[in-house]
C-alpha positions in Angstrom: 0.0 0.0 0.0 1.2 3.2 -0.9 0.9 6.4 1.2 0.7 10.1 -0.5 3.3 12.2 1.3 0.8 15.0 2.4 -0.6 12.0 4.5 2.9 10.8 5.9 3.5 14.9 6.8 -0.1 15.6 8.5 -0.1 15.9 12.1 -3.1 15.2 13.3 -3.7 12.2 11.3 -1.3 10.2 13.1 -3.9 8.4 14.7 -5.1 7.3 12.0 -2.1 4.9 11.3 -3.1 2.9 13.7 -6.3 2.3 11.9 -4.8 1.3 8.8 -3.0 -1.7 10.1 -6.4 -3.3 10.5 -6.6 -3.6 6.9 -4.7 -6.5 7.3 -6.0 -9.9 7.1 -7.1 -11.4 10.1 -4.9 -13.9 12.1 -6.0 -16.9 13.8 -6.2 -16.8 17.1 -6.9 -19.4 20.3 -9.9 -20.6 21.4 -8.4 -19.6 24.6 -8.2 -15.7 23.5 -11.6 -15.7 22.0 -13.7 -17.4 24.8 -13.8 -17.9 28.2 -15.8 -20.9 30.0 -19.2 -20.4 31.6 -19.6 -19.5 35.9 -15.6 -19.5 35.5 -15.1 -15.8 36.6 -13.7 -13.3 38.9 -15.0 -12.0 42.0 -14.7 -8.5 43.3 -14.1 -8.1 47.2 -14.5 -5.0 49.2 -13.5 -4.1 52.8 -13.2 -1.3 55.3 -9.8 -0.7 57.5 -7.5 1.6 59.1 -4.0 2.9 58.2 -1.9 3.7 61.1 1.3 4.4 61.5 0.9 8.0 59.0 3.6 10.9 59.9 0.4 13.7 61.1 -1.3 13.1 57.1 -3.8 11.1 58.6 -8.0 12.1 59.1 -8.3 14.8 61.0 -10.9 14.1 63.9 -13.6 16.9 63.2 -14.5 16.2 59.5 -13.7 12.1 59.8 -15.8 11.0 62.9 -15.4 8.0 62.0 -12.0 7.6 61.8 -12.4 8.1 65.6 -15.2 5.2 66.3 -13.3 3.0 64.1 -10.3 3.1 66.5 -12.4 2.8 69.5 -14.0 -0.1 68.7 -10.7 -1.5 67.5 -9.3 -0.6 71.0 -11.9 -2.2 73.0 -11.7 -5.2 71.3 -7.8 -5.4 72.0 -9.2 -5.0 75.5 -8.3 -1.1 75.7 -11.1 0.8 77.3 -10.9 4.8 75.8 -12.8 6.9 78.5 -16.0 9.2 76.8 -14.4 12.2 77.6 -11.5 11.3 75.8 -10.9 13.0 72.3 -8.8 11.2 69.9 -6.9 13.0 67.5 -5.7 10.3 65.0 -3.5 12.4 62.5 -1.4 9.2 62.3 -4.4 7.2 61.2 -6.4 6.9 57.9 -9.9 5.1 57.4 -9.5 3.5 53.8 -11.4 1.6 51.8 -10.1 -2.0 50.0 -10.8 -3.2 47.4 -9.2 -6.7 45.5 -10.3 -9.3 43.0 -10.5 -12.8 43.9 -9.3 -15.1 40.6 -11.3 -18.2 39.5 -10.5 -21.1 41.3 -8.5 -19.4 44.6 -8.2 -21.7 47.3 -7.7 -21.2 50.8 -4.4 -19.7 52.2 -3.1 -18.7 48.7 -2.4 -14.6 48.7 -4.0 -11.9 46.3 -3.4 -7.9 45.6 -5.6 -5.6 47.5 -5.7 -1.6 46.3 -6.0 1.0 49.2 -7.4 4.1 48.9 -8.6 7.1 51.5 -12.2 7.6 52.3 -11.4 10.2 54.7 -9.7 13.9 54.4 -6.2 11.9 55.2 -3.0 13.5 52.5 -0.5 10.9 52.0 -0.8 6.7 52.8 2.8 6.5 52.0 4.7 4.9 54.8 1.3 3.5 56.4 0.3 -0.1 57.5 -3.1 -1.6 56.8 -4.6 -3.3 60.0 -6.6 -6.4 59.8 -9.8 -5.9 57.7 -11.8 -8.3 56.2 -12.8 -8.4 52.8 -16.3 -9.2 52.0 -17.8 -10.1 48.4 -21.7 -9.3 47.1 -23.2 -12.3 49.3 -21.7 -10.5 52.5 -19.2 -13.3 53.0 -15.9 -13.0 53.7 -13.4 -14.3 51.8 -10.0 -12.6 52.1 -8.3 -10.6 55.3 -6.0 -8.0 54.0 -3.1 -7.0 56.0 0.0 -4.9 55.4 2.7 -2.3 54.1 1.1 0.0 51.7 3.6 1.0 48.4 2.2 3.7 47.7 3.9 5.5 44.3 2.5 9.2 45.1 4.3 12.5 46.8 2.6 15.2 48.7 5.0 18.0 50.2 3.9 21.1 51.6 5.7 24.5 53.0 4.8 27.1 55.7 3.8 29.4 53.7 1.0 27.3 51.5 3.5 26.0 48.7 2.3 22.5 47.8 4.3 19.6 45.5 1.9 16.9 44.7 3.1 14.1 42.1 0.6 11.5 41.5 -2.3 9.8 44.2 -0.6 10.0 47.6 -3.7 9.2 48.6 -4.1 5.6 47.4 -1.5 2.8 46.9 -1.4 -1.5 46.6 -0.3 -4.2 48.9 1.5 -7.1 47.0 0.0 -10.7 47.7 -1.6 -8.1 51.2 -4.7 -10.5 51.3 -5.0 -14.1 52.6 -7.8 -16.2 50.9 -10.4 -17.5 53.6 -12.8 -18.8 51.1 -13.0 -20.1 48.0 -15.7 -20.1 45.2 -17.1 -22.8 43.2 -17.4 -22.8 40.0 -19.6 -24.5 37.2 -16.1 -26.5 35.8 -16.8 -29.8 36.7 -20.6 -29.7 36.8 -22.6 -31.5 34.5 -21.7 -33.0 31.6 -20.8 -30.2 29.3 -19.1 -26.9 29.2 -20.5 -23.4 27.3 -17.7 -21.6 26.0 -18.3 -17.6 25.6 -17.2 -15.5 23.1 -15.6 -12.2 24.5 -17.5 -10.4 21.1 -20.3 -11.6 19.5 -19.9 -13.0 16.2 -22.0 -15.6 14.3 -19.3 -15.9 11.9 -16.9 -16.6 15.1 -19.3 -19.1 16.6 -19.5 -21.5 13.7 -15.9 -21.5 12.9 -15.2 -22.6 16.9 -18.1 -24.9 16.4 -16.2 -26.1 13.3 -12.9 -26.2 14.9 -13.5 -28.3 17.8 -16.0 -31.0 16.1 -12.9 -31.6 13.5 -10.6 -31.8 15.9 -12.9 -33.9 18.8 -15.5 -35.0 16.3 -18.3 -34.2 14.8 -21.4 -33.3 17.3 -19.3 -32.2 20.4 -19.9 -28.9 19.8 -23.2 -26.9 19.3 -23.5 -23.2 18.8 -26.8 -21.6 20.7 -26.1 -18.4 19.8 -24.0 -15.0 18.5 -22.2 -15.7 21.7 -22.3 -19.3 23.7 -21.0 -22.2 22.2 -21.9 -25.7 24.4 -19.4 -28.1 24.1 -19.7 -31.7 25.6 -17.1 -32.6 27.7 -15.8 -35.8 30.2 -17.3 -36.1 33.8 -14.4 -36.6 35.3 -12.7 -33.4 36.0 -9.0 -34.7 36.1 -10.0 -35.6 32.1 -12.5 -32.4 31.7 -9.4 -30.3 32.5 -7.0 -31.8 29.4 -9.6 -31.6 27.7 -10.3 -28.3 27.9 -6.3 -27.7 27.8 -6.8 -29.2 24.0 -10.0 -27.3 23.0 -8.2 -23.9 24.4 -5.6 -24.2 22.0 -7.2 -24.6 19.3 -6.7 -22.1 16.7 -9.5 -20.5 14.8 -9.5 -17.2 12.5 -12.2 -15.1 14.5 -14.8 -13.2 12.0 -13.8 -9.3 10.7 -16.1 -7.3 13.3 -18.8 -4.7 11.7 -17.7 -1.8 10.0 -16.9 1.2 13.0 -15.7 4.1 12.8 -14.6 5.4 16.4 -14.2 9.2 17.2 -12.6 10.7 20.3 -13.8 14.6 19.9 -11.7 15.4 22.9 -8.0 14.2 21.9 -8.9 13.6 18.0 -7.8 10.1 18.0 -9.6 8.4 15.3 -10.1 3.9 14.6 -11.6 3.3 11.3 -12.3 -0.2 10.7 -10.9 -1.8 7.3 -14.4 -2.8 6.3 -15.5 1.3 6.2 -17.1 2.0 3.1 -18.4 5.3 1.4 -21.2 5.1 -1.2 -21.2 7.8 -3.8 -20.8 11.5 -1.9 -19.2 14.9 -2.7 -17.6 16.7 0.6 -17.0 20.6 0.6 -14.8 21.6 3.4 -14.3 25.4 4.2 -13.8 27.5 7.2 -14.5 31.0 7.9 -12.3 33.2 9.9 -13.0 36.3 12.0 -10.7 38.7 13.3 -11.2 41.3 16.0 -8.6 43.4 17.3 -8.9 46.2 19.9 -6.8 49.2 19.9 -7.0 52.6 21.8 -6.9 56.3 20.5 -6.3 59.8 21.8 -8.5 62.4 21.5 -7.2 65.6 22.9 -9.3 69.2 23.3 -8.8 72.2 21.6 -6.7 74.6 22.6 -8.4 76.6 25.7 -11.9 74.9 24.9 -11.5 73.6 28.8 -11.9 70.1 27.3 -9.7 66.7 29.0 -7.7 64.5 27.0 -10.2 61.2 26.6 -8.9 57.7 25.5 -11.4 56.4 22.6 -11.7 52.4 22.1 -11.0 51.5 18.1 -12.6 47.7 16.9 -11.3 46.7 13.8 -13.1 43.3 12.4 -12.0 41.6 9.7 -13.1 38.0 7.9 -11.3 35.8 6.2 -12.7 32.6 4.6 -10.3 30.0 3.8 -10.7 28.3 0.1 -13.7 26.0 0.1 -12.2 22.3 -1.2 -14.6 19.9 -2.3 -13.8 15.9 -2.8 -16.2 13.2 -4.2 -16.4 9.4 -2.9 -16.6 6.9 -5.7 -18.7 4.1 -4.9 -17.1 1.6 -2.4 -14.7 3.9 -1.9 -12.2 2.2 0.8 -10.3 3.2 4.1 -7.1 4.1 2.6 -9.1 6.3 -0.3 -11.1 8.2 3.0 -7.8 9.0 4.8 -6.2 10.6 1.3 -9.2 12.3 0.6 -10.1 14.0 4.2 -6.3 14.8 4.7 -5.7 16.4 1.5 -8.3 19.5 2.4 -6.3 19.6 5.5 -9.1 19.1 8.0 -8.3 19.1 11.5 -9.6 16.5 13.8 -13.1 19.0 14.9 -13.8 19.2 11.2 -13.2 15.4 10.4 -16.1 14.8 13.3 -18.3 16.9 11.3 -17.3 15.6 8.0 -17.9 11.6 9.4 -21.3 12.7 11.4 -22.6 14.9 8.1 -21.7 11.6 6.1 -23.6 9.6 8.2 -26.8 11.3 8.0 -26.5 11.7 4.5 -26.4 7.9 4.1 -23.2 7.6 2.5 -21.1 6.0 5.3 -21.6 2.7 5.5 -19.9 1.9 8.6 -21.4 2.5 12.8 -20.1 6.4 14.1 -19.5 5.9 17.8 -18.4 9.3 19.3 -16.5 9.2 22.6 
């Protein structure tokens, strides 16, 4: 494919580049990267705990009460009685929240990554431990207790005088393998006597090649397609045998189905993903922009001589427009991605006016492709 130079030299169609490597055939890819199995899944966990340990950027008392009934109720139950009249100041400690994701198939005792992060007024976690806190998942079980030194890749300095150096979220920060699996989840793996297979993108095309794939690789009938998405695939009881069996349907390789024509728009950094299936039906495009220039200056006007007058400053507006030569292009039918790019670039539209280009396109008919905006 050959590129016209005005295209290599544009700046703002750099994005598209990226766009144009799609054009390339499609590769096969695993089963495993395409699909994943059925009720085998992730869970999210999610906990409440202190920091302590802070250097004065903790919670301050007045606007994080209960920063202050968190540690009493922590100190009673270590047997520590805090009188009522007693007013805790814990600069030194931080209510957080936790939050983690327990894999698939976890067991008891093995140790996952929990994320920290201030709920409270606190300025910096770094240097801070995480007490015991127990992490709870959507049923209200627990399942993990996290527990630990946070790393915590933020900086927050600040002078006398009000100066402040801040370099990324002081405020939040991980604990490496900081959680301890209590409980473990079952799964739908070794239930019954097959196994559905989704796709990660909905593709009929997709779902018969699978389908096609595994039955001439197991035989034919093992697996059924039920729709743009599942594909149910009948597997061994056993689950010693179900898992090398799965380990040989996984690695199957299959060339996945070219997705729907999209065109993808980011107004906001004018990064644009055109599919290579993008079409244009016949269309002419006239591009033009008007310019308008105001610029102030100020005069002098000064009295006659003995007239009693005052010297006077009088405001001067001087608006001028300027509208840039109107180019207009015209789309052959099936016009193609690398015929768009050449076109649109060459009347030197900037990523604002390619928007308004794509979306004027679109209700005109002529693109036949899905505009999603972002």
């Amino acid at each position: 494919m050959r590129y016209d130079p005005l295209f290599m030299r544009s700046k703002w169609m750099l994005p598209l580049l990226l766009a144009l490597s799609l054009s390339l055939p499609a590769q096969a890819a695993r089963i495993k990267d395409l699909a994943s199995i059925a009720g085998v899944r992730s869970n999210q966990l999610l906990g409440y705990g202190l920091v302590v340990g802070l250097d004065g950027s903790g919670d301050k008392g007045n606007s994080s009460p209960y920063t202050i009934q968190s540690l009493r109720s922590m100190l009673n139950q270590l047997g520590i009685v805090v009188p009522p009249g007693i007013n805790l100041k814990p600069k030194n400690v931080a209510a957080v929240s936790i939050h983690a994701e327990l894999p698939p198939f976890a067991k008891n005792g093995q140790r996952i990554d929990v994320t920290v992060s201030s709920i409270g007024d606190a300025k910096n976690l770094r240097g801070g431990s995480l007490l015991m806190a127990p992490l709870k998942g959507a049923d209200g079980q627990v399942y993990a207790v996290a527990q630990g030194s946070l790393v915590v890749s933020g900086l927050s300095a600040e002078g006398a005088d009000g100066s402040k150096l801040t370099v990324n979220i002081p405020t939040a920060g991980r604990i490496p393998n900081g959680a301890t699996v209590e409980r473990s989840v079952d799964t739908l793996f070794d239930k019954g006597h097959t196994l559905t297979l989704n796709l990660n993108t909905s593709d009929f095309t997709t779902v018969k090649r699978v389908v096609d794939s595994i039955d001439a690789a197991v035989g034919a009938g093992t697996a059924r397609a039920l729709d743009a998405t599942s594909i149910r695939v009948n597997a061994p009881r056993d689950p010693a045998q179900r898992v090398g069996f799965y380990a040989f349907i996984e690695n199957l390789e299959v060339k996945p189905g070219i997705a729907a024509a999209r065109v993808i728009v980011n107004s906001r950094t004018g990064t644009v993903v055109i599919s290579s299936e993008v079409r244009v039906s016949p269309a002419a495009v006239s591009h033009g922009n008007l310019v308008v220039t105001i610029s102030e200056s100020t005069a002098v006007s000064q009295p006659a001589p003995l007239s009693g007058g005052t010297t006077q400053t009088v405001p001067q507006s001087q608006v001028s427009a300027n509208e840039q030569d109107s180019r207009m292009f015209v789309f052959d039918p099936g016009t193609s991605l690398d015929e768009v790019v050449r076109a649109v670039n060459r009347v030197g539209a900037a990523p604002s006016d390619l928007v308004a280009i794509l979306e004027a396109l679109k209700q005109a008919g002529a693109l036949q492709a899905d505009l999603v905006i972002i």
